[in-house]
C-alpha positions as MATLAB code, in Angstrom:
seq = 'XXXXXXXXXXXXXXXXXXXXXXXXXXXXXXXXXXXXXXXXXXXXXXXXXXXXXXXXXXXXXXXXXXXXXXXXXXXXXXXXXXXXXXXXXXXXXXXXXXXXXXXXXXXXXXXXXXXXXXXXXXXXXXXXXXXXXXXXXXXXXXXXXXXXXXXXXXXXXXXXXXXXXXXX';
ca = [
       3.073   11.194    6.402;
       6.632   11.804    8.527;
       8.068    9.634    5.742;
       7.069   11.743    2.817;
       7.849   14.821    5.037;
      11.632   13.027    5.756;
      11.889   12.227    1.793;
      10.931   15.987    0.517;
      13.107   17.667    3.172;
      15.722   15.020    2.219;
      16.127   15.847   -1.549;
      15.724   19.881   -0.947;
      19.197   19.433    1.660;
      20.552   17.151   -1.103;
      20.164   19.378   -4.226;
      20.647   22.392   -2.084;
      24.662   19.948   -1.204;
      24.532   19.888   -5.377;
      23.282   16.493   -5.430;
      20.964   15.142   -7.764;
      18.642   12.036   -8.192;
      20.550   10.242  -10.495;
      23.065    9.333   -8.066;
      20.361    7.117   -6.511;
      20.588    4.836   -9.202;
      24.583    4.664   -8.842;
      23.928    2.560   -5.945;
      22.311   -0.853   -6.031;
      19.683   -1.762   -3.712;
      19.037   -5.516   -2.989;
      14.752   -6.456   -2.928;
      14.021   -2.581   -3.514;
      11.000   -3.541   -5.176;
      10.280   -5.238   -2.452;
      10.865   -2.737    0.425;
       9.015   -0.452   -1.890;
       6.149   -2.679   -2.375;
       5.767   -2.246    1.626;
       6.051    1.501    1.948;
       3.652    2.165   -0.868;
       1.027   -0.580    1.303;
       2.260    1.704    4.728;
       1.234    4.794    3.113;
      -1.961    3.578    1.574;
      -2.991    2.284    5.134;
      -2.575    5.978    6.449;
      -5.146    6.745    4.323;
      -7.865    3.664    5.159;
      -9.860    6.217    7.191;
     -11.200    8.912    4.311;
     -12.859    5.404    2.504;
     -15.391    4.068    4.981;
     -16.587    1.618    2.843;
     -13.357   -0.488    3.824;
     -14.863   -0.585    7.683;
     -15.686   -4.181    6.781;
     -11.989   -4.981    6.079;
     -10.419   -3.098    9.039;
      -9.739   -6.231   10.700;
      -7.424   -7.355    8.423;
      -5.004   -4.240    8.583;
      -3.062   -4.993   11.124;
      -2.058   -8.107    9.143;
      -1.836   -6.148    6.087;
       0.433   -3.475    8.082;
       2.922   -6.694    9.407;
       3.164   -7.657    5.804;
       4.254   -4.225    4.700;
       6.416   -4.173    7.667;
       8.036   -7.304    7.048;
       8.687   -6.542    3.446;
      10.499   -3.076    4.427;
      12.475   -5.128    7.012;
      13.609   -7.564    4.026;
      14.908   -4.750    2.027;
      16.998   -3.004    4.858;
      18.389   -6.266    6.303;
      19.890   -7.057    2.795;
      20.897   -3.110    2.633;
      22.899   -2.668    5.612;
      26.535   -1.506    3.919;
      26.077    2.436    5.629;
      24.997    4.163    8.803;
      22.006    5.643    7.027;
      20.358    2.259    6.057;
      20.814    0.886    9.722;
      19.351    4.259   11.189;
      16.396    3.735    8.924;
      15.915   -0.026    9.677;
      16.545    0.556   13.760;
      13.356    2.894   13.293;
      11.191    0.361   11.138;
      11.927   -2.439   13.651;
      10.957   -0.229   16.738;
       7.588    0.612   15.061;
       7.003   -2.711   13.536;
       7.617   -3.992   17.489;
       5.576   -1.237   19.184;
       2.873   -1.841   16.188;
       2.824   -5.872   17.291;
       2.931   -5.057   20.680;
      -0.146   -3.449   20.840;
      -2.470   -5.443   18.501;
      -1.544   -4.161   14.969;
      -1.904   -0.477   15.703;
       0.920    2.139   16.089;
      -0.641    3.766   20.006;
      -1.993    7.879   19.884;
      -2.302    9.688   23.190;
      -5.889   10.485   24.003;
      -4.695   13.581   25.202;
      -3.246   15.283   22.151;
      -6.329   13.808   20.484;
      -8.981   15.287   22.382;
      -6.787   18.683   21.453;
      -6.874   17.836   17.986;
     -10.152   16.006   17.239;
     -12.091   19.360   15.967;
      -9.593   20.024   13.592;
      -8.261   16.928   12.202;
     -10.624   14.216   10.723;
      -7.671   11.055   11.396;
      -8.093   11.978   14.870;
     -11.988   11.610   14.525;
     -11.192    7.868   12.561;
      -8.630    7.200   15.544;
     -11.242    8.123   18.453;
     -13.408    6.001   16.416;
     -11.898    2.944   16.198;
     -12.102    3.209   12.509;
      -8.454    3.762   11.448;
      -6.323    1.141   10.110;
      -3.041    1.937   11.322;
      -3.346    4.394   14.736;
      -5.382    3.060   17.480;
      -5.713    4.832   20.666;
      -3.381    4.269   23.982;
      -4.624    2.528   26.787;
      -3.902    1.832   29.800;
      -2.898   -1.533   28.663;
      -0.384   -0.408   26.021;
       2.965   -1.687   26.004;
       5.679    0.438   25.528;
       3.917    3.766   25.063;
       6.647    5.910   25.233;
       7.453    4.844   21.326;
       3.386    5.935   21.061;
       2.891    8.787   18.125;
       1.467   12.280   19.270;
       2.749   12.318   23.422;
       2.241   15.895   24.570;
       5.341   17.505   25.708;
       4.448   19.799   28.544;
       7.162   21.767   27.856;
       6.406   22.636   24.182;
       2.547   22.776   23.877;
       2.640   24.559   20.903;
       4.897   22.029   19.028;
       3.037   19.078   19.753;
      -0.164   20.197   17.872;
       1.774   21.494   15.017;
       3.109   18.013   14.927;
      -0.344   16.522   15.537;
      -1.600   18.442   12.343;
       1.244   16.474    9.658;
      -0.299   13.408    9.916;
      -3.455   14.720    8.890;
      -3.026   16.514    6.264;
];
């Protein structure tokens, strides 16, 4: 859901600079399809935990998600002519390396969870088990300071605002 949220607030700052979406097409992307192919499969696995008659399959998502990952990975590696592509693909390896890390699932703290369980039914799917991209930090986790959802004791208030986006 942070990537739609990054794309919308993306084009308002671009047509608010004068900018317009044709100028996307001035510049030609290498395996686009491809990269797109594996955002579109990303996205789709955010939303695995509203259909619960894909529990069956769940074990096959983290496969699914390295796929989609890989494919992304492919695009950007072929795409790397400007700072903005190798921002973007720095970010897509460190998830796609916390995300094998840890079994196939991007970690959530329990914490923030337990805050936002009564309000949010991905945090429900993610206490669960039955979520197909977030699974829930452990001790065991590796690298959990890349984990999605860490409170910040210092902003409270910011962290369950944030904890709401995915959700919705």
């Amino acid at each position: 859901m942070y990537l739609i949220l990054a794309l919308l607030v993306g084009m308002i700052i671009g047509f608010i600079r004068r900018g317009s979406l044709v100028s996307l097409y001035d510049h030609r992307y290498r395996f686009y399809l491809l990269g797109l192919i594996g955002a579109v499969v990303l996205i789709l696995l955010h939303f695995t935990y509203r259909v619960s008659e894909l529990n069956p399959l769940l074990g096959y998502f983290p496969i699914v998600g390295f796929i989609a990952y890989l494919f992304i990975l492919i695009m950007l590696i072929f795409n790397l002519e400007d700072l903005y592509t190798i921002a973007i693909a720095v970010g897509i390896t460190l998830n796609f390396v916390v995300t094998f890390l840890n079994g196939g699932y991007l970690p959530v703290s329990s914490t923030v969870l337990g805050l936002l369980s009564q309000y949010s039914e991905l945090a429900q799917s993610i206490m669960m088990g039955t979520n197909g991209f977030y699974g829930l930090m452990t001790p065991a986790t590796m690298l959990s300071f890349f984990s999605v959802l860490i409170p910040l004791p210092v902003f409270p208030d910011l962290v369950e605002l944030t904890g709401f986006v995915p959700g919705l």
